[in-house]
C-alpha positions in Angstrom: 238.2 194.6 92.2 234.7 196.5 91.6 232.8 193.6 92.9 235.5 193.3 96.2 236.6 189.2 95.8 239.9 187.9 96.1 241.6 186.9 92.6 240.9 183.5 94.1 237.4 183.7 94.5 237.2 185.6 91.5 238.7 182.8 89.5 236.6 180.4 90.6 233.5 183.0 90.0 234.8 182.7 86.3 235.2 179.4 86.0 231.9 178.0 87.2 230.5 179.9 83.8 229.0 183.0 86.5 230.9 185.5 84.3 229.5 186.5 80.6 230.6 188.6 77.5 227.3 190.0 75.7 225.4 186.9 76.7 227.9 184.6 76.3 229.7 182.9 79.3 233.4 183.1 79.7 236.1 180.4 81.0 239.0 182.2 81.2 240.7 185.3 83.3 242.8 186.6 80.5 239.7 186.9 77.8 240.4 190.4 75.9 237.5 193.3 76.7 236.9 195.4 73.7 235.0 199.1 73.5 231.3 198.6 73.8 230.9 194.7 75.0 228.6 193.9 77.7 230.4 192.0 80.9 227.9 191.1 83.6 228.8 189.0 86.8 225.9 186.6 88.7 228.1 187.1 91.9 226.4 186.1 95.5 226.9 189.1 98.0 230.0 188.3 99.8 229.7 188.8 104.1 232.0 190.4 105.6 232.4 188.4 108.5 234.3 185.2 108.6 232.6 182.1 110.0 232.9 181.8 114.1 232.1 179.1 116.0 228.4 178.2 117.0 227.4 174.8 119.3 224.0 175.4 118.7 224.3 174.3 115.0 223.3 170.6 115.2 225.1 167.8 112.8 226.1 164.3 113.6 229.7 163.7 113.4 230.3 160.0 111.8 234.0 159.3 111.8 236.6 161.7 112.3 240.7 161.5 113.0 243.6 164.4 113.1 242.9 164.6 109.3 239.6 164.4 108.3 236.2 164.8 109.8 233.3 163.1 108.4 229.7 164.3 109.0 226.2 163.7 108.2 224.4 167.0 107.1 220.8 167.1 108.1 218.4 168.7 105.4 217.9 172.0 106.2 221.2 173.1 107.4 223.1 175.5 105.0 227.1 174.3 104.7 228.9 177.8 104.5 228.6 181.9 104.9 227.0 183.2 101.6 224.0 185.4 100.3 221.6 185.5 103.4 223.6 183.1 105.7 225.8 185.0 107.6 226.0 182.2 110.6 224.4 179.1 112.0 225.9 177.1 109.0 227.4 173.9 109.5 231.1 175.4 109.2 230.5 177.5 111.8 229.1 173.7 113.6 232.5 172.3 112.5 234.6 175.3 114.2 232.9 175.1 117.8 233.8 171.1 117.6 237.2 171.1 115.5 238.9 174.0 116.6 241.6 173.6 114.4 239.9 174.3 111.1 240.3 178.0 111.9 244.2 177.1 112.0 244.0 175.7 108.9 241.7 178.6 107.1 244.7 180.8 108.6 247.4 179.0 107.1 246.4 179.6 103.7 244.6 176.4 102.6 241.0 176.7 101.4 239.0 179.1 101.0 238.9 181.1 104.7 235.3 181.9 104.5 235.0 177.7 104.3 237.7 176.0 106.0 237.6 172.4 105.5 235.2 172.5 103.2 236.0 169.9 99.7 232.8 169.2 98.5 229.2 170.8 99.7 225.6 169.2 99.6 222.4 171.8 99.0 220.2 173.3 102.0 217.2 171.1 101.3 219.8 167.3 100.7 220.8 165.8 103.4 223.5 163.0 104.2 227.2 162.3 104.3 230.1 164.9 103.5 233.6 164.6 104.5 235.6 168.0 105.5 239.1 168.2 105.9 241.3 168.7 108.8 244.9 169.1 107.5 246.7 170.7 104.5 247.5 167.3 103.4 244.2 165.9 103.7 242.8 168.7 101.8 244.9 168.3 98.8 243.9 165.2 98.6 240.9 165.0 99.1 240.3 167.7 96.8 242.1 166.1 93.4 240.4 162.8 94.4 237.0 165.0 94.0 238.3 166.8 91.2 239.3 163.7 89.1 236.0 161.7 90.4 238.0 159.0 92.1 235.7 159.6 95.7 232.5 157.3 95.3 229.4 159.3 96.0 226.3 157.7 96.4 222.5 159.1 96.2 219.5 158.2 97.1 216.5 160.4 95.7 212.8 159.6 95.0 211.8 161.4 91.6 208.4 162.2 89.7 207.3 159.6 87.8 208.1 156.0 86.8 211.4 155.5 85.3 211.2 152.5 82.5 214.9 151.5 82.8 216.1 149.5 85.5 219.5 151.7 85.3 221.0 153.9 83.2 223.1 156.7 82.9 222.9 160.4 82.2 225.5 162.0 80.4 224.6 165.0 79.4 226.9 168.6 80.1 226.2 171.2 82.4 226.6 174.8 82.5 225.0 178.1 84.4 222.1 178.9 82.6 222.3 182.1 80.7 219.1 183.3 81.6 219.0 182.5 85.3 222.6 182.6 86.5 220.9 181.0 90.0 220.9 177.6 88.4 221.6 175.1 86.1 221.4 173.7 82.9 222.1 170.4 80.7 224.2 172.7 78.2 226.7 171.9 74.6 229.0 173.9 76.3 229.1 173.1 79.6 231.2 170.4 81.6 231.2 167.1 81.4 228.6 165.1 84.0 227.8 161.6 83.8 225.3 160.5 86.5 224.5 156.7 87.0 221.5 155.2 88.4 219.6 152.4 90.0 216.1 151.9 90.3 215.2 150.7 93.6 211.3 150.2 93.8 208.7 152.0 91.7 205.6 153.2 93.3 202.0 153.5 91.7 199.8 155.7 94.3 198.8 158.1 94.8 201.5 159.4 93.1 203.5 157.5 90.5 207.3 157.9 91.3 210.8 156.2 91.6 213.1 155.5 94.0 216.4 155.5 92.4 219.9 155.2 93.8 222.2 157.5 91.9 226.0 157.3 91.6 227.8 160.4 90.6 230.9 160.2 88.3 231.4 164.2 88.3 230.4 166.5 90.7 228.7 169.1 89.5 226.6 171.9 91.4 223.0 170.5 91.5 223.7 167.3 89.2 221.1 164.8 90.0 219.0 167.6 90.2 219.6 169.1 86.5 220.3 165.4 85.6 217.0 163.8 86.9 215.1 167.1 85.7 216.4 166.7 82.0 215.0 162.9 81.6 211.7 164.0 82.7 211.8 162.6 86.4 212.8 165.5 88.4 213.5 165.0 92.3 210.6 165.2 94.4 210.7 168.7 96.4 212.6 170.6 93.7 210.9 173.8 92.8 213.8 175.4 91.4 214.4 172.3 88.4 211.2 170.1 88.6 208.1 172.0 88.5 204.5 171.2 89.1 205.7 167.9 88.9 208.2 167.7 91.6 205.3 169.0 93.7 202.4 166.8 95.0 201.0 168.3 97.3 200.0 164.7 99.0 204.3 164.2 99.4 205.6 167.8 100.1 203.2 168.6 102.3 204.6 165.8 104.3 208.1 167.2 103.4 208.0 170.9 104.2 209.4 173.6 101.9 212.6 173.3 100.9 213.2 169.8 101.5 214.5 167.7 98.5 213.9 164.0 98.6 217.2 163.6 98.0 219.8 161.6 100.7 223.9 161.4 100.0 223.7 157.8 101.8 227.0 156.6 100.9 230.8 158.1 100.5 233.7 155.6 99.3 237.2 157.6 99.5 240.8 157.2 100.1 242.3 158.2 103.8 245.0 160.4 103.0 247.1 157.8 104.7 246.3 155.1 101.8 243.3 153.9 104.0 239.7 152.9 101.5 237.0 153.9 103.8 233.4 153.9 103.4 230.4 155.0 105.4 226.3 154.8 105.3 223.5 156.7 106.3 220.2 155.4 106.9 217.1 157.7 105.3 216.3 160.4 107.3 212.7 159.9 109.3 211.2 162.2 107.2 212.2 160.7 104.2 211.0 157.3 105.5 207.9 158.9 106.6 207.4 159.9 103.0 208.1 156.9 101.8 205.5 155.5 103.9 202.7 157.0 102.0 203.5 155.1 98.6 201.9 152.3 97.1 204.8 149.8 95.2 204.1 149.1 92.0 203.4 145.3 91.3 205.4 143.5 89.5 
């Protein structure tokens, strides 16, 4: 193929809406070219090496059994190879501790570039992710992702005070057709329903929310979009929340990069018929943050 993925990968690059046909984004492999259309492809640069192990990459390692590993991600920390990360991402972590993820990259299951890998969190989120360790976990933990059945829980402080005590966003999203790099609450997107919780609000010196948020999709970036769309985008997110997202008095305390915004909770089913749960606590810098807010009174 001109742009040198698998038929795999390049499926996939189709599917997430990355592929479009004079401007317009396209779903399927078999759509028909005709003489003077436009086809353009937002495709990352793919590395050529395959992940290897690295002990130096740091991640906490919360449960983990001959079929599944469970870990919690710390902000910061990039989950697989891709544009610009060539090593010292947490797969490359998981290898130099579970050795036999590169068995199972080798035996065909997964994406080899991201053995293990079911789900993903962004650099700047930190919190729980579960990888898998054998085919048979990886199947199903995969269709228990892909028909929302695995509990994900969020907790993320956003601009502004939300009125509702919860709610629930549901609202499509696609790749944006003008920045292919993100995305967007979209008609013709996928479905994505995002619940949430308010926690506490907080007046000063900067009035914001902290919410839980439960997804019921799984979207790329969907509290993100989802939070951004209602007007309370997550605190720390230049890419969807503008000025907003950006007091200087809370990122400053955060660093660059750093989303408030914590996966503190994952509810799924043990491939052998097992419900398990875990928690994470906020991350001291989050707490730190958190310190500098005024609650609103009641």
């Amino acid at each position: 193929m001109l742009i040198g993925l698998s038929r795999r990968s390049a499926a996939e690059v189709v599917a997430s809406g990355a592929v479009t046909v004079d401007g317009r984004p396209v779903r399927s492999r078999s759509t028909t070219l005709h003489e003077g259309q436009r086809l353009e492809a937002a495709v990352a640069q793919v590395p050529a090496d395959r992940p290897r192990a690295d002990p130096s990459v740091g991640f906490t390692v919360v449960y983990a059994d001959d079929d599944i590993v469970v870990v919690d991600k710390p902000a910061g920390l990039v989950v697989h190879h891709g544009a610009g990360h060539g090593g010292g991402t947490l797969v490359d972590g998981l290898l130099a501790r579970f050795a036999d993820l590169g068995v199972l990259a080798e035996s065909g299951v997964g994406d080899p570039r991201r053995p293990g890998i079911v789900h993903r969190l962004d650099k700047g989120t930190s919190g729980l992710m579960v990888v898998a360790r054998s085919p048979a976990a990886f199947e199903v933990l995969s269709a228990q992702l892909r028909h929302h059945q695995a509990e994900r829980r969020y907790l993320a402080l956003v601009a502004g005070v939300v009125a509702s005590d919860r709610g629930q966003v549901d609202a499509p999203i696609d790749r944006s057709w003008r920045q292919p790099d993100r995305m967007t609450v979209s008609a013709t997107g996928r479905p994505a329903r995002t619940d949430y919780l308010v926690r506490t609000r907080y007046a000063s010196p900067v009035p914001s929310t902290l919410l839980e948020a439960t997804l019921e999709t799984g979207r790329t970036h969907q509290v993100r979009v989802h939070m951004s769309a209602i007007g309370h985008p997550v605190v720390g997110d230049q890419r969807y929340g503008g000025a907003r997202a950006l007091p200087r008095q809370l990122v400053d305390r955060l660093g660059n990069d750093r989303l408030f915004l914590h996966a503190w909770r994952l509810t799924l089913k043990h491939p052998d018929g097992r419900v398990l749960a875990w928690e994470s606590s906020l991350p001291a810098d989050l707490e730190d943050t958190l310190s500098l807010l005024e609650p609103q009174q009641a």
